[in-house]
N, C-alpha and C positions, 0 to 999 in steps of 0.2 A: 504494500500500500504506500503510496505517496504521500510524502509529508508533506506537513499544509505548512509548518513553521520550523525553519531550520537552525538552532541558535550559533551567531555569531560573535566569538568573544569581543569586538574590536566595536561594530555594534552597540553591542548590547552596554556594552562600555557608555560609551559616548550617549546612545540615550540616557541610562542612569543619573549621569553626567549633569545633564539639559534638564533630568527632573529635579535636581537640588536646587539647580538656580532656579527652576520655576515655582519654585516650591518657597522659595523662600522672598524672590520680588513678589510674590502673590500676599505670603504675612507681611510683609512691610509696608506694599502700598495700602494698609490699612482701609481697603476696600473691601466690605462685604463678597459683594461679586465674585470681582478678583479671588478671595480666599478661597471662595467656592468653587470655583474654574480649577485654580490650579492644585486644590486640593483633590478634587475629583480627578484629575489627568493623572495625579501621580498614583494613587490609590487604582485606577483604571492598567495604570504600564508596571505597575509592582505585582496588581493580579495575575495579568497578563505572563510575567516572567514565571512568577511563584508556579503557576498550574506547568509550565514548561518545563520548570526544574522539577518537580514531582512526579513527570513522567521522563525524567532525564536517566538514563543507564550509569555514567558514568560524569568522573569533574564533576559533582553536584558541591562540592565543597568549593573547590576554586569556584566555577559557578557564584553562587552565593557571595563568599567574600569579596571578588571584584568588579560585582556589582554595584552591594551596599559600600565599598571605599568609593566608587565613583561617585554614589551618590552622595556619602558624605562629604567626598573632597570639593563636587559642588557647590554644595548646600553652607560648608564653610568657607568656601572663595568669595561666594557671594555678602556672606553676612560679614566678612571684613574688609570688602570693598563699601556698603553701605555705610558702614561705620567709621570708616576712614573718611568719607565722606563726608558723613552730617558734622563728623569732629570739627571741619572749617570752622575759620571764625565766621561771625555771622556778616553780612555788609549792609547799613545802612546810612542812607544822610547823600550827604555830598561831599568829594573828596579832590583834592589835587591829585592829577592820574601821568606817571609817568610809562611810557612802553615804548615796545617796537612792531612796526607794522608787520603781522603775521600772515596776511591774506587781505588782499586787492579790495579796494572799499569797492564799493556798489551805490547806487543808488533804488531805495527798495520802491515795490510800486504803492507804498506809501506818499511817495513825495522826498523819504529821509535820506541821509546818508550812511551806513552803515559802515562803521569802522572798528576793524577784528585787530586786539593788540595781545601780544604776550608779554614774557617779563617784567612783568605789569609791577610797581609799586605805587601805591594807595595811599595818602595823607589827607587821615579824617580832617575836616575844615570845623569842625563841632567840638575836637578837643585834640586833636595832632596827631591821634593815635597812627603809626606808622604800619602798613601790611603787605607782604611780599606773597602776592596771589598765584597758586597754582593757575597751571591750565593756560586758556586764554581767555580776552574779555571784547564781547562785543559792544558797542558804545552806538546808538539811533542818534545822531545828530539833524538838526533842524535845521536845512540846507539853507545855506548864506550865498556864497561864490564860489562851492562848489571846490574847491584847492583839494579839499582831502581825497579828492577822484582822482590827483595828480599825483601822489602821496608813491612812495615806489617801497616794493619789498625790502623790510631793513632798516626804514627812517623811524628815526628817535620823537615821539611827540610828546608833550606835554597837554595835557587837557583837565576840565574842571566839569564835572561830571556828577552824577547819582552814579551810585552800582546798588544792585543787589543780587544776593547769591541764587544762583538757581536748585532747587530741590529737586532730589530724587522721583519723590513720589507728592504727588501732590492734585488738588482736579484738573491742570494741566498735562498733568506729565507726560501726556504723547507730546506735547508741543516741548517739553522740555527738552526730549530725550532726542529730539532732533538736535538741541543747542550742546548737548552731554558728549552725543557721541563724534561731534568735532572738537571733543576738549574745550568748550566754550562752557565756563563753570559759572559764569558772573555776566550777568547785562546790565549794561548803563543807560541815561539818557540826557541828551544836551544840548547844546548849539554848535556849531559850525564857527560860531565868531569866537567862542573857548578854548579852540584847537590850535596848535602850531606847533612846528619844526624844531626840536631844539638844536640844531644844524649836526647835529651826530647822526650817522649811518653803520649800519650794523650788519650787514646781509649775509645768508648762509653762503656756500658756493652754489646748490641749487637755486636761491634767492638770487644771486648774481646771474646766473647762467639765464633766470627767466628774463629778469628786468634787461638783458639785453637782445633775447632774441626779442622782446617786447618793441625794441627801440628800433632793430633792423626790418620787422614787421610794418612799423606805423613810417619807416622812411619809405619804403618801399611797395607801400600797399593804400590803401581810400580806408579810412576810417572802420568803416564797415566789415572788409575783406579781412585786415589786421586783427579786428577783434575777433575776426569765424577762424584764423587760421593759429591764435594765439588759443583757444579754447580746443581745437581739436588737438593740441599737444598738447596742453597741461591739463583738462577736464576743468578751467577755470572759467566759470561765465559770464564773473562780473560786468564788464564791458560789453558784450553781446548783447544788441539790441532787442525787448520785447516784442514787434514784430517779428525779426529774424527767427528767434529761439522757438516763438509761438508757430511761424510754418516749418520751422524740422519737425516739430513734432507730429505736427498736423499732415504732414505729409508721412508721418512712418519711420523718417529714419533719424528720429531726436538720438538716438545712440551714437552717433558720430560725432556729440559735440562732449561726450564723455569718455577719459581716458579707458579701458575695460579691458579684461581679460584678452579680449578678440584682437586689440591691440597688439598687447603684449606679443602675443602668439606669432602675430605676422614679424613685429620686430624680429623676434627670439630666429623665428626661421628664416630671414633675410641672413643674420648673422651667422647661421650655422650653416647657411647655403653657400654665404664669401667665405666662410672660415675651411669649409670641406674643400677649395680649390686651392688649396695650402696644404691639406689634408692635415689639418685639425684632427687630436683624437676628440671622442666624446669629452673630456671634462675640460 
Protein backbone atom coordinates (compact mmCIF):
# COMPACT_ATOMS: atom_id res chain seq x y z
CA UNK A 1 0.00 0.00 0.00
CA UNK A 2 1.07 3.50 -0.77
CA UNK A 3 1.96 5.96 1.68
CA UNK A 4 -0.05 8.85 1.92
CA UNK A 5 2.71 10.62 4.32
CA UNK A 6 6.37 10.06 4.19
CA UNK A 7 8.34 11.65 7.04
CA UNK A 8 11.08 13.96 6.28
CA UNK A 9 13.66 14.76 8.82
CA UNK A 10 14.94 18.18 7.21
CA UNK A 11 11.16 18.85 6.92
CA UNK A 12 9.64 18.08 9.58
CA UNK A 13 12.55 20.05 11.17
CA UNK A 14 11.90 23.30 9.74
CA UNK A 15 8.06 23.15 10.15
CA UNK A 16 8.56 22.56 13.89
CA UNK A 17 10.71 25.35 13.48
CA UNK A 18 7.88 27.98 11.97
CA UNK A 19 5.58 26.50 14.71
CA UNK A 20 7.56 28.01 17.65
CA UNK A 21 7.61 31.26 16.09
CA UNK A 22 4.09 31.02 15.22
CA UNK A 23 3.34 30.02 18.34
CA UNK A 24 4.67 32.48 20.19
CA UNK A 25 4.11 36.01 17.71
CA UNK A 26 0.49 34.78 18.15
CA UNK A 27 0.90 35.11 22.44
CA UNK A 28 2.47 38.35 22.20
CA UNK A 29 0.54 40.19 19.78
CA UNK A 30 -1.99 39.82 22.42
CA UNK A 31 -4.78 39.28 20.11
CA UNK A 32 -7.59 37.04 20.92
CA UNK A 33 -7.76 35.92 17.30
CA UNK A 34 -4.24 35.75 16.69
CA UNK A 35 -3.93 33.26 19.98
CA UNK A 36 -6.41 31.21 18.58
CA UNK A 37 -5.17 30.81 14.95
CA UNK A 38 -1.87 30.07 15.98
CA UNK A 39 -2.80 28.01 18.63
CA UNK A 40 -4.90 25.99 16.64
CA UNK A 41 -2.03 25.45 13.75
CA UNK A 42 0.32 24.26 16.14
CA UNK A 43 -1.83 21.86 18.15
CA UNK A 44 -3.27 20.80 14.38
CA UNK A 45 0.81 20.05 12.98
CA UNK A 46 1.81 18.55 16.54
CA UNK A 47 -1.35 16.06 15.96
CA UNK A 48 -0.48 15.75 12.62
CA UNK A 49 3.36 14.45 13.52
CA UNK A 50 2.31 12.63 16.92
CA UNK A 51 -0.28 10.09 14.94
CA UNK A 52 2.89 9.79 12.22
CA UNK A 53 5.39 8.82 14.87
CA UNK A 54 2.90 6.33 16.43
CA UNK A 55 2.71 4.52 13.43
CA UNK A 56 6.53 5.07 12.85
CA UNK A 57 8.68 1.40 12.98
CA UNK A 58 11.79 2.84 13.75
CA UNK A 59 13.95 6.64 14.97
CA UNK A 60 10.65 7.32 16.92
CA UNK A 61 13.12 8.67 19.41
CA UNK A 62 15.31 10.82 17.36
CA UNK A 63 11.94 11.59 15.67
CA UNK A 64 10.47 13.14 18.69
CA UNK A 65 13.60 14.80 20.06
CA UNK A 66 14.28 16.95 16.94
CA UNK A 67 11.24 17.93 16.52
CA UNK A 68 10.39 19.33 19.84
CA UNK A 69 14.23 21.10 19.92
CA UNK A 70 13.09 22.63 16.70
CA UNK A 71 10.31 23.68 18.06
CA UNK A 72 11.62 24.93 21.05
CA UNK A 73 14.72 26.55 19.42
CA UNK A 74 11.96 28.49 17.63
CA UNK A 75 9.78 29.21 20.15
CA UNK A 76 12.99 30.79 22.19
CA UNK A 77 14.60 32.71 19.08
CA UNK A 78 11.55 34.32 18.97
CA UNK A 79 10.67 35.29 22.53
CA UNK A 80 14.29 36.94 22.74
CA UNK A 81 14.01 38.65 19.79
CA UNK A 82 10.80 40.27 21.15
CA UNK A 83 12.23 41.08 24.11
CA UNK A 84 15.29 42.58 22.98
CA UNK A 85 13.01 44.58 21.21
CA UNK A 86 10.58 46.13 23.55
CA UNK A 87 13.92 46.59 25.82
CA UNK A 88 14.47 49.81 23.59
CA UNK A 89 14.21 52.90 25.12
CA UNK A 90 11.06 54.33 24.59
CA UNK A 91 11.06 57.62 21.92
CA UNK A 92 9.02 60.48 22.53
CA UNK A 93 8.87 64.45 22.08
CA UNK A 94 11.17 66.14 19.76
CA UNK A 95 14.69 65.70 19.35
CA UNK A 96 17.81 67.14 17.44
CA UNK A 97 18.53 64.16 15.00
CA UNK A 98 21.89 63.50 13.73
CA UNK A 99 22.47 60.58 10.70
CA UNK A 100 23.54 59.30 7.54
CA UNK A 101 21.54 58.83 4.51
CA UNK A 102 20.79 55.15 4.24
CA UNK A 103 18.35 54.87 1.32
CA UNK A 104 17.33 57.42 -1.46
CA UNK A 105 14.51 59.88 -0.16
CA UNK A 106 11.33 59.78 -2.15
CA UNK A 107 8.61 61.77 -2.40
CA UNK A 108 5.55 59.76 -0.92
CA UNK A 109 2.05 60.12 -2.62
CA UNK A 110 1.31 61.81 0.37
CA UNK A 111 2.78 65.08 -1.00
CA UNK A 112 5.87 64.40 1.99
CA UNK A 113 9.36 63.73 1.68
CA UNK A 114 10.50 60.72 3.01
CA UNK A 115 13.89 60.58 4.40
CA UNK A 116 15.53 56.98 5.77
CA UNK A 117 18.77 57.69 8.17
CA UNK A 118 20.97 55.37 10.02
CA UNK A 119 23.49 55.95 12.79
CA UNK A 120 21.10 57.93 13.86
CA UNK A 121 21.97 59.94 17.33
CA UNK A 122 18.88 61.42 19.17
CA UNK A 123 19.11 64.78 21.55
CA UNK A 124 15.87 64.97 23.56
CA UNK A 125 15.02 68.84 23.10
CA UNK A 126 12.66 68.23 26.46
CA UNK A 127 15.71 67.57 28.64
CA UNK A 128 19.05 66.51 26.47
CA UNK A 129 18.70 63.15 27.01
CA UNK A 130 21.28 61.67 24.58
CA UNK A 131 20.24 58.11 22.39
CA UNK A 132 22.22 56.12 19.82
CA UNK A 133 19.31 54.35 17.92
CA UNK A 134 19.58 50.88 16.42
CA UNK A 135 18.39 50.08 13.04
CA UNK A 136 17.25 52.84 10.96
CA UNK A 137 14.85 55.98 11.05
CA UNK A 138 12.46 57.06 8.64
CA UNK A 139 11.67 60.84 9.10
CA UNK A 140 7.99 62.32 6.71
CA UNK A 141 9.11 65.64 6.04
CA UNK A 142 6.68 68.50 4.98
CA UNK A 143 8.04 69.39 1.57
CA UNK A 144 9.76 72.87 1.34
CA UNK A 145 12.36 72.99 -1.90
CA UNK A 146 12.56 69.79 -2.01
CA UNK A 147 16.97 69.54 -1.47
CA UNK A 148 16.46 66.40 0.53
CA UNK A 149 15.44 64.59 -3.07
CA UNK A 150 19.17 65.71 -3.91
CA UNK A 151 20.47 64.21 -0.76
CA UNK A 152 23.18 61.37 -2.17
CA UNK A 153 23.83 57.84 -0.27
CA UNK A 154 26.26 58.62 2.64
CA UNK A 155 25.56 62.44 3.49
CA UNK A 156 25.62 63.45 7.04
CA UNK A 157 22.25 65.49 8.02
CA UNK A 158 21.26 67.11 10.92
CA UNK A 159 17.54 67.51 11.50
CA UNK A 160 14.84 68.42 14.25
CA UNK A 161 12.22 66.13 14.21
CA UNK A 162 9.59 63.86 16.59
CA UNK A 163 10.40 60.08 16.42
CA UNK A 164 8.67 57.57 17.87
CA UNK A 165 9.47 54.00 18.37
CA UNK A 166 7.64 51.54 16.36
CA UNK A 167 6.19 48.31 18.08
CA UNK A 168 6.14 44.88 17.40
CA UNK A 169 2.74 44.09 17.92
CA UNK A 170 0.30 46.58 18.13
CA UNK A 171 -3.40 47.40 15.87
CA UNK A 172 -1.17 48.22 13.27
CA UNK A 173 1.20 45.83 13.13
CA UNK A 174 0.93 44.79 9.57
CA UNK A 175 1.64 48.27 8.78
CA UNK A 176 4.57 48.16 11.09
CA UNK A 177 6.07 45.05 10.15
CA UNK A 178 6.46 46.50 6.61
CA UNK A 179 8.62 49.50 8.44
CA UNK A 180 10.58 46.33 10.83
CA UNK A 181 11.47 44.31 8.28
CA UNK A 182 13.74 47.01 6.51
CA UNK A 183 15.40 47.65 9.91
CA UNK A 184 13.30 50.81 10.10
CA UNK A 185 12.73 50.73 14.09
CA UNK A 186 11.62 54.50 14.73
CA UNK A 187 9.57 57.01 12.50
CA UNK A 188 9.65 60.68 12.64
CA UNK A 189 7.97 63.63 11.54
CA UNK A 190 8.85 67.33 10.33
CA UNK A 191 9.73 69.82 7.85
CA UNK A 192 11.99 70.00 5.17
CA UNK A 193 13.03 73.63 6.23
CA UNK A 194 14.75 71.59 9.74
CA UNK A 195 17.00 69.56 7.40
CA UNK A 196 20.57 70.03 6.40
CA UNK A 197 23.88 68.89 5.34
CA UNK A 198 26.32 68.87 7.80
CA UNK A 199 28.82 68.97 4.96
CA UNK A 200 30.34 65.24 6.03
CA UNK A 201 29.82 62.22 3.78
CA UNK A 202 30.06 58.85 4.71
CA UNK A 203 29.22 56.33 1.81
CA UNK A 204 29.68 52.43 1.86
CA UNK A 205 31.71 51.24 -1.37
CA UNK A 206 28.28 49.96 -2.58
CA UNK A 207 26.80 53.59 -1.46
CA UNK A 208 29.62 54.87 -3.71
CA UNK A 209 29.49 52.58 -6.60
CA UNK A 210 25.56 53.40 -6.70
CA UNK A 211 25.74 57.21 -6.21
CA UNK A 212 28.00 57.18 -9.24
CA UNK A 213 26.43 54.87 -11.61
CA UNK A 214 23.57 57.26 -10.55
CA UNK A 215 25.56 60.27 -11.83
CA UNK A 216 26.68 58.55 -15.36
CA UNK A 217 22.98 57.50 -15.78
CA UNK A 218 21.39 61.09 -15.30
CA UNK A 219 24.51 62.59 -17.71
CA UNK A 220 23.74 60.22 -20.19
CA UNK A 221 20.01 59.53 -20.09
CA UNK A 222 16.30 62.08 -19.87
CA UNK A 223 15.24 62.11 -16.43
CA UNK A 224 12.91 59.43 -16.84
CA UNK A 225 15.13 56.64 -18.79
CA UNK A 226 17.83 57.38 -15.79
CA UNK A 227 15.53 56.62 -13.19
CA UNK A 228 13.81 53.17 -15.00
CA UNK A 229 17.56 52.13 -15.77
CA UNK A 230 18.98 53.05 -12.06
CA UNK A 231 15.82 50.86 -10.57
CA UNK A 232 16.32 47.92 -12.74
CA UNK A 233 19.81 47.48 -11.06
CA UNK A 234 19.56 48.24 -7.70
CA UNK A 235 15.43 47.31 -7.17
CA UNK A 236 15.56 51.06 -5.90
CA UNK A 237 12.24 53.17 -6.85
CA UNK A 238 12.45 56.01 -5.25
CA UNK A 239 12.81 58.21 -8.23
CA UNK A 240 10.77 56.40 -10.68
CA UNK A 241 7.85 58.10 -11.70
CA UNK A 242 4.07 57.01 -10.41
CA UNK A 243 2.98 56.85 -13.89
CA UNK A 244 5.87 54.81 -15.18
CA UNK A 245 5.83 52.27 -12.20
CA UNK A 246 1.96 52.27 -12.33
CA UNK A 247 2.11 50.91 -16.35
CA UNK A 248 4.89 48.20 -15.41
CA UNK A 249 2.71 46.90 -13.43
CA UNK A 250 -0.31 47.20 -15.33
CA UNK A 251 1.12 45.80 -18.14
CA UNK A 252 2.58 42.53 -16.22
CA UNK A 253 5.85 42.93 -16.16
CA UNK A 254 6.29 45.21 -12.61
CA UNK A 255 9.15 42.60 -11.89
CA UNK A 256 11.77 44.14 -13.92
CA UNK A 257 11.86 47.13 -11.83
CA UNK A 258 12.92 44.72 -9.00
CA UNK A 259 16.24 43.36 -8.31
CA UNK A 260 15.11 39.09 -7.96
CA UNK A 261 16.35 35.90 -7.90
CA UNK A 262 15.67 35.61 -11.81
CA UNK A 263 18.32 38.38 -11.85
CA UNK A 264 20.69 36.93 -10.19
CA UNK A 265 20.52 33.61 -12.08
CA UNK A 266 21.09 35.37 -15.42
CA UNK A 267 24.17 37.26 -13.95
CA UNK A 268 25.57 34.14 -12.16
CA UNK A 269 25.40 32.34 -15.73
CA UNK A 270 26.62 35.08 -17.89
CA UNK A 271 29.63 34.62 -15.45
CA UNK A 272 30.02 31.02 -15.49
CA UNK A 273 29.59 31.01 -19.38
CA UNK A 274 32.94 33.90 -19.63
CA UNK A 275 34.59 32.05 -16.90
CA UNK A 276 34.18 28.33 -18.68
CA UNK A 277 36.01 29.97 -21.88
CA UNK A 278 39.07 30.02 -19.50
CA UNK A 279 37.94 26.93 -18.39
CA UNK A 280 37.14 27.81 -14.83
CA UNK A 281 36.63 24.97 -12.58
CA UNK A 282 33.21 24.85 -10.63
CA UNK A 283 34.35 26.86 -7.47
Amino acid sequence: MKKIFNYRPLVSICLFLMAGIIFVVGIYSKSAIRIVISSLMVALLVATFFVKLFLAKDHKIFKLVSIFVAFAVGAIASICTIEVHEARQTLSGDYYITGRVSVRSYRTDKGKVALTLDEVKAVSLENSSVYSLDGKVRIYLVAGDERCLDFELGDRVMAVSSLEKLDLFSKSSKYNLAYLTKQINAIGFGSEDDVALSGDSDPSIFDSIKNKVKVILDKNMSKDYSELAYTMLFGDKAGLSDEMEESYYNSGIGHLLAVSGLHVGFVVTMIGLFLSLFKANNK
